[in-house]
KOLVORO-481768 format. One line per 8 residues: number of its first residue (from 1); their letters; for each residue x, y, z of N, C-alpha, C, CB. Coordinates in steps of 0.05 Angstrom, whole numbers, plus 32768, in hexadecimal, padded with zeros to 4 digits. Glycine has a CB too. Layout:
% residues N
NUM> A> X:Y:Z:X:Y:Z:X:Y:Z:X:Y:Z | ...
This chain:
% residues 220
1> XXXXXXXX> 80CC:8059:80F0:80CD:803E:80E6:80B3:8038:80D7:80D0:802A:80FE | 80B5:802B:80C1:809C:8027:80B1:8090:800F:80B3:80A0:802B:8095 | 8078:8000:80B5:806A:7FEA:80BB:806A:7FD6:8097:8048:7FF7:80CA | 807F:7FC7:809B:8075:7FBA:8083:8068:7F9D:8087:808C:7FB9:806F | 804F:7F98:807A:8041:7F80:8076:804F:7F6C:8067:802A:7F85:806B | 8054:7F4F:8074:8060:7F3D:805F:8049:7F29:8061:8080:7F30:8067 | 8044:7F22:8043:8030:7F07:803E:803C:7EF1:8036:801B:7F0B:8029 | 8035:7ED7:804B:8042:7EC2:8031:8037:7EAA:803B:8069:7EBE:802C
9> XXXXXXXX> 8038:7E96:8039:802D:7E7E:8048:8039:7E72:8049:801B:7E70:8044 | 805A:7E74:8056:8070:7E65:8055:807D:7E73:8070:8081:7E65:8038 | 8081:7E6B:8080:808A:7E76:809C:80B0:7E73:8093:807C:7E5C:80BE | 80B6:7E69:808F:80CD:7E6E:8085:80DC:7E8B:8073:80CC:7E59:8076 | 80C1:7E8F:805D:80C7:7EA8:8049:80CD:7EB4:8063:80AE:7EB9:8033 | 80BB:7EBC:8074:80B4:7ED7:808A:80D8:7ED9:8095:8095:7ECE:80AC | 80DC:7EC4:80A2:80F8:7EBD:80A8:810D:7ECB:808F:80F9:7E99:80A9 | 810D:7EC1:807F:811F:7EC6:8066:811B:7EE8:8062:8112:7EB0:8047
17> XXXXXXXX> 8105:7EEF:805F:80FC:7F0D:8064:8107:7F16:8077:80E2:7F13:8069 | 8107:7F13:8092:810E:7F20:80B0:812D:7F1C:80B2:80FE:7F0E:80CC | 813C:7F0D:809E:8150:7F0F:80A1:8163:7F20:808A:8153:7EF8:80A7 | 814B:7F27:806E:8155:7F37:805E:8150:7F52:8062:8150:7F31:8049 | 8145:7F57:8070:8144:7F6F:8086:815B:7F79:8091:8136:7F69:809D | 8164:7F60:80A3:8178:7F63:80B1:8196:7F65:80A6:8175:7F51:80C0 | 8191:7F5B:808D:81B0:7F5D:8077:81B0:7F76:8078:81B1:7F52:8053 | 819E:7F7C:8066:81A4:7F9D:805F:81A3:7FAF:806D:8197:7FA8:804E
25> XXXXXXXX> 81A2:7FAE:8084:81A6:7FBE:8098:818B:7FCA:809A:81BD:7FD1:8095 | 8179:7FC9:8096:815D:7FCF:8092:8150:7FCF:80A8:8150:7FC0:8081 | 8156:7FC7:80C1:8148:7FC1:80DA:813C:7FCD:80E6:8152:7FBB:80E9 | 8149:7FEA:80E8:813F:8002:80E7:8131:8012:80E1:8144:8008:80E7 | 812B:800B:80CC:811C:8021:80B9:80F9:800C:80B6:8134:8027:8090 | 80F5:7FF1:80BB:80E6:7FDE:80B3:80DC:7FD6:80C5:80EE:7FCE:80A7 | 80C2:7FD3:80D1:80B8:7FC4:80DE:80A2:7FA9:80CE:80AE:7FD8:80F0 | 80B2:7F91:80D3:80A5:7F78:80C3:8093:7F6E:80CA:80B2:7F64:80BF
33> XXXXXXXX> 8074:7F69:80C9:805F:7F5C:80D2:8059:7F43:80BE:8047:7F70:80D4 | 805C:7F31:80C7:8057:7F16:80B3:8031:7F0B:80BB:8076:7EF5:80C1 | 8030:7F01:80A9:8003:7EF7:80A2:800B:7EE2:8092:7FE6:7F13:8088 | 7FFF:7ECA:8093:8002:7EBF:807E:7FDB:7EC3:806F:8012:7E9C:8087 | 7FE3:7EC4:805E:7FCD:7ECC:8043:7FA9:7EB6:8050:7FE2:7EB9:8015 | 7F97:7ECC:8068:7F82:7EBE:8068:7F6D:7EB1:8047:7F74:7ED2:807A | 7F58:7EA3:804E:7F50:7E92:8043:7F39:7E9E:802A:7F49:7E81:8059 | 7F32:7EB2:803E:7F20:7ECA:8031:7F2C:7EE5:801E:7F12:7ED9:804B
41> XXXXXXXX> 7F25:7EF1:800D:7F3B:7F04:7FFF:7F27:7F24:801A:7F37:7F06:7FC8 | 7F11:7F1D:801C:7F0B:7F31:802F:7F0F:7F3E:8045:7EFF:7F2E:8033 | 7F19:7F1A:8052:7F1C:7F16:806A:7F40:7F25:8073:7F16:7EF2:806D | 7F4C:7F20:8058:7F63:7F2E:8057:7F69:7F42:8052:7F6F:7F27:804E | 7F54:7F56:803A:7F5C:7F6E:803C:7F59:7F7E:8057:7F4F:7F7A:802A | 7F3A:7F6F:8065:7F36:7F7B:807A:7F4D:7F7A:8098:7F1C:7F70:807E | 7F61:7F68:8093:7F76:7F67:809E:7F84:7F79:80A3:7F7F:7F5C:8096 | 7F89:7F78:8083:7FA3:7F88:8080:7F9F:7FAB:8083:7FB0:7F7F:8062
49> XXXXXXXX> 7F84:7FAA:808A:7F7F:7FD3:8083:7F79:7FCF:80AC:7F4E:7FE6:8061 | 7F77:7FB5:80BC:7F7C:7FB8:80D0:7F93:7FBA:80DD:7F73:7FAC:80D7 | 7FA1:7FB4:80CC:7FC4:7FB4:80D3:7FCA:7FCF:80D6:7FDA:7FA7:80BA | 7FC3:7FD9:80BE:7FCE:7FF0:80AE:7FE5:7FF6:80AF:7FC5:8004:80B1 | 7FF0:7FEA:809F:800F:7FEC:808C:801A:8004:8085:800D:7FE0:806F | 802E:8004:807C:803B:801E:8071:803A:8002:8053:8062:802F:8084 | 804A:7FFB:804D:8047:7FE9:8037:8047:7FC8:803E:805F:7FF0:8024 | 8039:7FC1:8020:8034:7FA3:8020:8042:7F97:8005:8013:7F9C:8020
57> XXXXXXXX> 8053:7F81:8015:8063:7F6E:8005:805B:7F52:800E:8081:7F73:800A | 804B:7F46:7FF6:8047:7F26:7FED:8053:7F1A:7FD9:802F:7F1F:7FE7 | 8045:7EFA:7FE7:8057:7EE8:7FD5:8041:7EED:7FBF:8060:7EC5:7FE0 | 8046:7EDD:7F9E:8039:7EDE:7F8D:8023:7EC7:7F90:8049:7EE0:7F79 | 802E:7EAA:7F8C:801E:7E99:7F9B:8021:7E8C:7FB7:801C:7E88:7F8D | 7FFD:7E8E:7FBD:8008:7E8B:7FDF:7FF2:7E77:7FE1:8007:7EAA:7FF9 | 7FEE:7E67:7FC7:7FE1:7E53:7FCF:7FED:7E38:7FD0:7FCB:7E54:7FC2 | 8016:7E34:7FC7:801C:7E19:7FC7:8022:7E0E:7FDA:802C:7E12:7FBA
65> XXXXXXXX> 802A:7E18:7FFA:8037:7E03:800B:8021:7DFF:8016:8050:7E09:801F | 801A:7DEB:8028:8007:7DE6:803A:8012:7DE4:8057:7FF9:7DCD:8032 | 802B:7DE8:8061:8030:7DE5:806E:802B:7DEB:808E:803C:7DE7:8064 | 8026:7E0E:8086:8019:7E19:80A0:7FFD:7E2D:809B:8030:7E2B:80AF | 7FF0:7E1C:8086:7FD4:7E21:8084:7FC6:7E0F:8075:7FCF:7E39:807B | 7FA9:7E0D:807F:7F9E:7DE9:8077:7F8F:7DF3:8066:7F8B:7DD2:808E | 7F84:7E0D:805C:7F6E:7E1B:8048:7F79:7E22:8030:7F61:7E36:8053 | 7F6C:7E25:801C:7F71:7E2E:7FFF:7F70:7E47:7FFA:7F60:7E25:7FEC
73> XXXXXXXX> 7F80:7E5A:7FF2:7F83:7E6F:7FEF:7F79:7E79:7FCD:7F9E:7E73:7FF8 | 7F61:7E85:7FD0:7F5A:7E86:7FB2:7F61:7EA2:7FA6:7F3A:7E81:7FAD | 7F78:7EA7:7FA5:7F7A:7EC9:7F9F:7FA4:7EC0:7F9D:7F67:7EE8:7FC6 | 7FAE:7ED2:7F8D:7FCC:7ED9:7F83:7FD3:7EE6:7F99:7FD2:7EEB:7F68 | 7FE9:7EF1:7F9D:7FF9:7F07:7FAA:7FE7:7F24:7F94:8025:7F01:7FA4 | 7FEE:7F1E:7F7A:7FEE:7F37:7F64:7FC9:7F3E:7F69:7FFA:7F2A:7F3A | 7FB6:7F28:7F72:7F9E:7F23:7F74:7F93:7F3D:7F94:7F9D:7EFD:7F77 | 7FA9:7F35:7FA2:7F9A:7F44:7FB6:7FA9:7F5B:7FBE:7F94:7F35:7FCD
81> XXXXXXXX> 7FC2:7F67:7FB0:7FC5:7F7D:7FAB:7FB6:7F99:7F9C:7FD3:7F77:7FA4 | 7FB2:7F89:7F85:7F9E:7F93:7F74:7F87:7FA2:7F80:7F93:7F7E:7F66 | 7F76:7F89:7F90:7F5C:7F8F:7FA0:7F68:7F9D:7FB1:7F4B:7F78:7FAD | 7F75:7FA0:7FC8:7F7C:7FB6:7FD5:7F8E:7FD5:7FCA:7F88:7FA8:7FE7 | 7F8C:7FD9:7FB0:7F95:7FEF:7FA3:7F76:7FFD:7F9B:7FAB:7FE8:7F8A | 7F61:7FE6:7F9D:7F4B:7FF0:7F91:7F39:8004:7FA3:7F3C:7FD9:7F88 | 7F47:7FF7:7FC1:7F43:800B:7FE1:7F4D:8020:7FDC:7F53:8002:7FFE | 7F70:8017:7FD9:7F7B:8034:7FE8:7F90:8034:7FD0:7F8B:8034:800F
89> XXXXXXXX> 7F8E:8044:7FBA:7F99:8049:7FA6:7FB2:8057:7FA8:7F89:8055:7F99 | 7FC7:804D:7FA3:7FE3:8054:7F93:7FF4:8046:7FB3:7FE8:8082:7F8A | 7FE7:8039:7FC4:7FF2:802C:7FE2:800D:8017:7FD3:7FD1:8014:7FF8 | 801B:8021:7FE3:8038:800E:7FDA:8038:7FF1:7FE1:8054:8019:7FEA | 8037:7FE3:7FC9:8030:7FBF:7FCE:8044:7FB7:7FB5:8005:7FB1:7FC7 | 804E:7FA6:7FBF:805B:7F9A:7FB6:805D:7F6E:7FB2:806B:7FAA:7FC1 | 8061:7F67:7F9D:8063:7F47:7F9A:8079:7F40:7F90:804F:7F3A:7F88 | 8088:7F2D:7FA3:809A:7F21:7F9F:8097:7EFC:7F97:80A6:7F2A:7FB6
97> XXXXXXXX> 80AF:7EF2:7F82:80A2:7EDE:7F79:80B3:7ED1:7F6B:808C:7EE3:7F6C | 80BC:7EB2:7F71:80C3:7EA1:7F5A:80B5:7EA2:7F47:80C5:7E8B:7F5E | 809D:7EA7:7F42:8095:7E9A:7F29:8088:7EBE:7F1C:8078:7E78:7F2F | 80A7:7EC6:7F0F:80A1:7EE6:7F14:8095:7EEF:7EEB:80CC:7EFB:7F25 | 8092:7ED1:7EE2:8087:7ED7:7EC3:8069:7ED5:7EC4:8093:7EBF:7EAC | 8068:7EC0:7ED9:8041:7EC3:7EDC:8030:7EDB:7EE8:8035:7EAD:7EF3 | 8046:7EE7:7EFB:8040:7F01:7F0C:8039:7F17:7EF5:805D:7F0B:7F21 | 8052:7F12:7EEB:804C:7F30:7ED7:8030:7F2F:7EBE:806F:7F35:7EC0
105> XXXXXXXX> 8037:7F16:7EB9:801E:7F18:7EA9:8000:7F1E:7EB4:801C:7EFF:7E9D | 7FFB:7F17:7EC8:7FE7:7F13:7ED6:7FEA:7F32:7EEC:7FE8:7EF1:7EE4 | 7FFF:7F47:7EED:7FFA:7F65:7EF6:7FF4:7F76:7EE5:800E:7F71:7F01 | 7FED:7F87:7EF7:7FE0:7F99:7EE3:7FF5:7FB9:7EE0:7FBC:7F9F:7EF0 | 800B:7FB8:7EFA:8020:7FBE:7EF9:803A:7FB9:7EFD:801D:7FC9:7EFF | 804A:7FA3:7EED:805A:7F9A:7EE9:8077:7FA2:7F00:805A:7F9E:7ED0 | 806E:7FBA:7F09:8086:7FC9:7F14:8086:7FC1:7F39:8080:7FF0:7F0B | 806D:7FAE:7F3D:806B:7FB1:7F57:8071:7F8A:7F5B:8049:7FC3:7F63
113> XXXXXXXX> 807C:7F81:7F47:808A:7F61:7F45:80A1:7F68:7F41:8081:7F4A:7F2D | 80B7:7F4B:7F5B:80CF:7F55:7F67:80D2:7F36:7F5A:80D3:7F61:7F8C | 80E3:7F2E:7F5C:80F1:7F11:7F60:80FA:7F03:7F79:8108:7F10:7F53 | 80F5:7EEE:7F84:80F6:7EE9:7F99:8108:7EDD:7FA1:80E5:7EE2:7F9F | 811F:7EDC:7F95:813F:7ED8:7FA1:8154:7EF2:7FA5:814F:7EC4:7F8C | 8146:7F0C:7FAF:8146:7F1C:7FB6:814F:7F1D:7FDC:8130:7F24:7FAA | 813A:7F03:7FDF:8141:7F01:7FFB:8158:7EEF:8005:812A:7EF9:8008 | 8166:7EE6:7FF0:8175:7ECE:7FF4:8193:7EDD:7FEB:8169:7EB0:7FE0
121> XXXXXXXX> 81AD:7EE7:7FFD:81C0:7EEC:7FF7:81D5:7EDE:7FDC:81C6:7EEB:800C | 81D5:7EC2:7FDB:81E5:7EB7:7FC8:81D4:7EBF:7FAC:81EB:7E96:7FCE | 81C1:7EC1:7FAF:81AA:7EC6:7F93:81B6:7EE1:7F81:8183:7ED0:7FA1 | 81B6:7EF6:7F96:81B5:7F09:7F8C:81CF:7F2A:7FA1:8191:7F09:7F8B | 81D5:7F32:7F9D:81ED:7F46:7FA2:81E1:7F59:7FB9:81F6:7F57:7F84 | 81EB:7F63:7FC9:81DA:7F76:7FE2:81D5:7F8B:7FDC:81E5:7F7C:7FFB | 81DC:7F9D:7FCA:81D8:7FBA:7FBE:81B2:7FAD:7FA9:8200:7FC7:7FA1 | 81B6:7F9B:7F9A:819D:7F93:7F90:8187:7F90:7FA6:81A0:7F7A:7F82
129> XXXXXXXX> 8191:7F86:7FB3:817A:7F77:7FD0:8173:7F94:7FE2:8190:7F59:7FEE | 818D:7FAB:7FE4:8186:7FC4:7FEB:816C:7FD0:7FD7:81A2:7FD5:7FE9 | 8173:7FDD:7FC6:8167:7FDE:7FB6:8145:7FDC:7FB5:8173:7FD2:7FAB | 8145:7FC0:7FBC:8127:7FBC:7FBC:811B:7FD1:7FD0:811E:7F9C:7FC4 | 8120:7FD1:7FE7:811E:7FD8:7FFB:8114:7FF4:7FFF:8131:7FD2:8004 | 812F:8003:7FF0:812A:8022:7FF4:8110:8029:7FDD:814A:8036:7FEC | 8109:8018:7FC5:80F0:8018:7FB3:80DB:801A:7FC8:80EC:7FFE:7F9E | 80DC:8005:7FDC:80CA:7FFF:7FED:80BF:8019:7FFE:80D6:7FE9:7FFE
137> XXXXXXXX> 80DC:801F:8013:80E0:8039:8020:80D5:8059:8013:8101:8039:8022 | 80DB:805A:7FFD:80DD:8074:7FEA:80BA:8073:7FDB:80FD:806D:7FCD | 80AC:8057:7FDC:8094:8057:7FD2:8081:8063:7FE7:808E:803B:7FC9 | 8088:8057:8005:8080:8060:801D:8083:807F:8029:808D:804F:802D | 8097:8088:8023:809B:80A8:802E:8089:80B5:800D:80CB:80B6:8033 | 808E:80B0:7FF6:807A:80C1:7FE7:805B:80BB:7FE5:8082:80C1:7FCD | 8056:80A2:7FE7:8037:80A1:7FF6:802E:80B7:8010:8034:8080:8005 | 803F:80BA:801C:803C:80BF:803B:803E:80DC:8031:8055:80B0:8054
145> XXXXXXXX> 804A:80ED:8022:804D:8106:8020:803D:8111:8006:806A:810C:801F | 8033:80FA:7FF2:801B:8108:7FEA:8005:810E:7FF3:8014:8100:7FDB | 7FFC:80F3:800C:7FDA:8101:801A:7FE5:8119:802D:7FC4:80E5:8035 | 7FFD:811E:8034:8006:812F:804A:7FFA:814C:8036:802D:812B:8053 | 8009:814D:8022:8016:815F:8013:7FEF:816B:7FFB:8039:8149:7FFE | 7FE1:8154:8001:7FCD:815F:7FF1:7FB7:8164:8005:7FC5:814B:7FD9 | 7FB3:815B:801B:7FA3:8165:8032:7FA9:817B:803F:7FA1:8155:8044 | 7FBB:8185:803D:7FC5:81A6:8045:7FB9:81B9:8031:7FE7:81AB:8042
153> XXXXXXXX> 7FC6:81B1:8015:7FBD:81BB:7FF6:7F99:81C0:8001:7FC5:819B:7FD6 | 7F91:81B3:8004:7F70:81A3:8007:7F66:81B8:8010:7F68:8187:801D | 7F70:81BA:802E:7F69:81D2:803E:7F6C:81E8:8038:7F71:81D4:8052 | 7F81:81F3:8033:7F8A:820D:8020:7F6E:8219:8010:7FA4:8201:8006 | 7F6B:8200:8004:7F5A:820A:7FEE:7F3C:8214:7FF9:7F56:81F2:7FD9 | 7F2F:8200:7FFD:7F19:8202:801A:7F19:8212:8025:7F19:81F5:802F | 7F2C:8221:8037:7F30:8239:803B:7F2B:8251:802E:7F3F:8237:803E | 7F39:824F:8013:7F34:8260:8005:7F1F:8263:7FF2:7F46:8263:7FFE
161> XXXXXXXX> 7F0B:8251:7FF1:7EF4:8247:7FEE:7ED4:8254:7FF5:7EFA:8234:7FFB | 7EEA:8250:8015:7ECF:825B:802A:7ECD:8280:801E:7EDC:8257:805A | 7EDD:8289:8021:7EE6:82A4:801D:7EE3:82AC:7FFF:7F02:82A6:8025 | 7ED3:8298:7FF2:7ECE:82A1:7FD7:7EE6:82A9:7FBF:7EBE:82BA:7FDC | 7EFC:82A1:7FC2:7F15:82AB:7FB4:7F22:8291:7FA9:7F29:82BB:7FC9 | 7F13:8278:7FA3:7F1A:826A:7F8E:7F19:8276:7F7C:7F11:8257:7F89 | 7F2C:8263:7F60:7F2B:826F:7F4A:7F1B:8252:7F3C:7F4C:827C:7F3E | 7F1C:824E:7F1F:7F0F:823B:7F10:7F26:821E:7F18:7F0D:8246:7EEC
169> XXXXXXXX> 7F43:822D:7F0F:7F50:821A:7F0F:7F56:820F:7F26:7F60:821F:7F04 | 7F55:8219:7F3E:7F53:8216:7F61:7F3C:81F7:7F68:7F40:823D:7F70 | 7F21:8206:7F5B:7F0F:81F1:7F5C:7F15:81DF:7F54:7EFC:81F4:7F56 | 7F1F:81D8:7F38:7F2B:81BA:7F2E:7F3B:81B2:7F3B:7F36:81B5:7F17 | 7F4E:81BC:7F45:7F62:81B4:7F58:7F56:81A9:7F73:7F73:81CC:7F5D | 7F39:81B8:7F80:7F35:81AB:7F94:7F27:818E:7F8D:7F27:81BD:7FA6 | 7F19:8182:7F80:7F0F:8173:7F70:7F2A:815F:7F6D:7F02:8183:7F57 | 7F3D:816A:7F61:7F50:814C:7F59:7F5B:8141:7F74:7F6E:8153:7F42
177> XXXXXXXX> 7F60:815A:7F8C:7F6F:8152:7FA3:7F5A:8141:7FB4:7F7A:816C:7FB3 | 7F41:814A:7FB4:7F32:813A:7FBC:7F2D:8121:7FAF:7F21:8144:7FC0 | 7F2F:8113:7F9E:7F2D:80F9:7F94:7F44:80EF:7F93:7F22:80F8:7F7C | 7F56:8101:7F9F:7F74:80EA:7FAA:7F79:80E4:7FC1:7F91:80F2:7FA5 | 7F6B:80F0:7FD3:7F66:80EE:7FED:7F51:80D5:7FF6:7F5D:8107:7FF4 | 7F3A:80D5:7FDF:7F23:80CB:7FE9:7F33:80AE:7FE3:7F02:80D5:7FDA | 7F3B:80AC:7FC3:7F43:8091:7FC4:7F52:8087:7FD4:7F4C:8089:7FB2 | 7F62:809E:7FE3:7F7C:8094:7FEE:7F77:8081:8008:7F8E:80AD:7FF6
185> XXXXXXXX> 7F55:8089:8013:7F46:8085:8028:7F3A:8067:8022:7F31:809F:802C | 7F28:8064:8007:7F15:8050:8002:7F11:8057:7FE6:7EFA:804F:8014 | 7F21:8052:7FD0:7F1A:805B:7FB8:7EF7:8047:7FAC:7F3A:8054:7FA3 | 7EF0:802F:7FB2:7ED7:8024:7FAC:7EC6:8033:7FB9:7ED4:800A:7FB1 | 7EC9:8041:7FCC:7EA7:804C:7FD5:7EB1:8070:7FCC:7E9B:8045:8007 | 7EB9:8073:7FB4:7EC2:8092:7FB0:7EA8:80A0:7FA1:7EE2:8096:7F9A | 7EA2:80B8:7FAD:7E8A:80BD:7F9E:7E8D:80CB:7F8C:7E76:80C6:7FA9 | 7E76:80CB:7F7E:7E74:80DE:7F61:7E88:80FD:7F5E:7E4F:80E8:7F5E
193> XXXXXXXX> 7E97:80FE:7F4D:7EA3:8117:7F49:7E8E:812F:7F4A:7EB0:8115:7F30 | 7E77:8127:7F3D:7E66:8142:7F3E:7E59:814D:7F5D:7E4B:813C:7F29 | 7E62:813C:7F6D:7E5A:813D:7F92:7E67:814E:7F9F:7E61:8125:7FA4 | 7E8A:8149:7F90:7E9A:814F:7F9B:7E9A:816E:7FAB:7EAB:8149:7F8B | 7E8E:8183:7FA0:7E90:819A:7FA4:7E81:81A5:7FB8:7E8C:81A3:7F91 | 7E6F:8190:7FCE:7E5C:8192:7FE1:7E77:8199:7FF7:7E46:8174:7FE5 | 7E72:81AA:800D:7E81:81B3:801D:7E7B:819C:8030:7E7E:81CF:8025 | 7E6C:8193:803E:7E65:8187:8052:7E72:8168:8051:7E49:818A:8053
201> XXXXXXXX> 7E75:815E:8039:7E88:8147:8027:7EAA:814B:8027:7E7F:8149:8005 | 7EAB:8167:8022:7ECA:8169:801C:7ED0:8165:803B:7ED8:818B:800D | 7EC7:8174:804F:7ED4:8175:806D:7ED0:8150:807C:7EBE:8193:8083 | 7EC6:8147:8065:7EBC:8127:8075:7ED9:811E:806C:7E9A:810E:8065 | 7EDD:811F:8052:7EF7:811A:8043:7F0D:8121:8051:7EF8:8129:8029 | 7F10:813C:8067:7F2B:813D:8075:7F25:812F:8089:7F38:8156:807C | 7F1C:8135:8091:7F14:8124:80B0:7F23:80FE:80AD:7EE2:8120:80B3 | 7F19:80F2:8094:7F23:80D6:8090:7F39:80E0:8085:7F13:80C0:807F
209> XXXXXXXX> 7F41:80F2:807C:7F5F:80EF:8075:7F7E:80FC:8084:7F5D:80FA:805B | 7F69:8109:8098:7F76:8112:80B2:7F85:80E9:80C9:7F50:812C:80C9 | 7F6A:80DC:80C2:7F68:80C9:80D0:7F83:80B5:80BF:7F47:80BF:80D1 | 7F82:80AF:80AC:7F93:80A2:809B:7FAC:80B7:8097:7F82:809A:807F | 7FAE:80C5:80A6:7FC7:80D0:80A9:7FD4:80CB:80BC:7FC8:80E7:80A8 | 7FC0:80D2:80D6:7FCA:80C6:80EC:7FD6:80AC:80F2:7FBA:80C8:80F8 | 7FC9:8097:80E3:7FD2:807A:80EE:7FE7:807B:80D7:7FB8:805C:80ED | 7FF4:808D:80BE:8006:808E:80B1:801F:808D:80CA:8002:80A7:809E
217> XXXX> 801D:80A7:80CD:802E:80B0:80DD:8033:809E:80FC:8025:80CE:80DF | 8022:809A:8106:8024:8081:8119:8032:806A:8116:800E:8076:811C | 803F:806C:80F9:804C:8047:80ED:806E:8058:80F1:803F:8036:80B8 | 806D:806F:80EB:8087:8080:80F2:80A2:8065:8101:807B:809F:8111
């Protein structure tokens, strides 16, 4: 079952969400955690990497109802996705949104804005509303099988490393796998490429990505 994060500041969406879950037969496969969007954009990433999600789906604006929050929300849906891609690069996030012409203008990848009568049956057809879903699902299992799939690679290499039997093109390879790992971990604190080749650095690099595998696989 995969952990998905819902943002919105409307206790109702979450409802409308928990029950478009339940249309599509999705129940199973989804585990729904609802937040409504704290006050801080810090205070929320730091949230949400406490949660730790398999994926994150927000509203676009989550600053109009006041209903069940008395604070001003100074940040988009598209606003604090962004910043948390700037953590953990290529992480499956997604924004859903009536107002889906401001979204796009204002993303920086167009492909991760949904329309938000998606969740509403008369709006829209159940194979469409499926649909979203398995994007969602299918973004989550290939996240999950590239750190799998390049931290094995990682070691391989390292291995063959230690033993003196890299080749040139081996070394670039360990170099690119490691800067998809590192971002995959904290891409803002990523260090210099020319570092990269310190042994005592690369094994720090599995160790956190051993760890971010684990709580991967823990959302199972």
């Amino acid at each position: 079952m995969y952990k998905i994060l819902f943002i919105d500041e409307e206790k109702e969406v979450f409802d409308d969400f928990r029950d478009y879950i339940d249309k599509t037969g999705s129940d199973k496969k989804f585990q729904v955690i609802t937040e409504y969007p704290l006050e801080n954009m810090e205070e929320m990433i730091a949230k949400i990497i406490d949660i730790s999600p398999d994926a994150i789906i927000t509203d676009f604006k989550l600053n109009v109802i006041k209903k069940y929050i008395s604070y001003n929300i100074p940040y988009t849906g598209v606003n604090l996705i962004e910043t948390f891609l700037d953590i953990r690069e290529d992480f499956p996030c997604f924004v859903i949104t009536s107002f889906d012409d401001d979204a796009i203008l204002t993303s920086k990848d167009v492909n991760k804005v949904y329309i938000k009568n998606i969740l509403h049956e008369q709006d829209i057809d159940k194979q469409s509303r499926a649909n979203f879903l398995e994007r969602v699902e299918k973004q989550i299992q290939h996240y999950k099988a590239r750190i799998n799939t390049s931290e094995h690679r990682l070691k391989e290499l390292l291995d063959l490393r230690q033993k003196g039997k890299t080749t040139l093109k081996e070394e670039e390879e360990i170099i690119t796998l490691d800067k998809f790992l590192e971002h995959s971990i904290n891409k803002k604190d990523a260090i210099p490429l020319q570092l990269i080749r310190n042994k005592e650095y690369l094994q720090e690099i599995l160790k956190k990505a051993d760890l971010l595998i684990s709580k991967l696989e823990g959302n199972k």
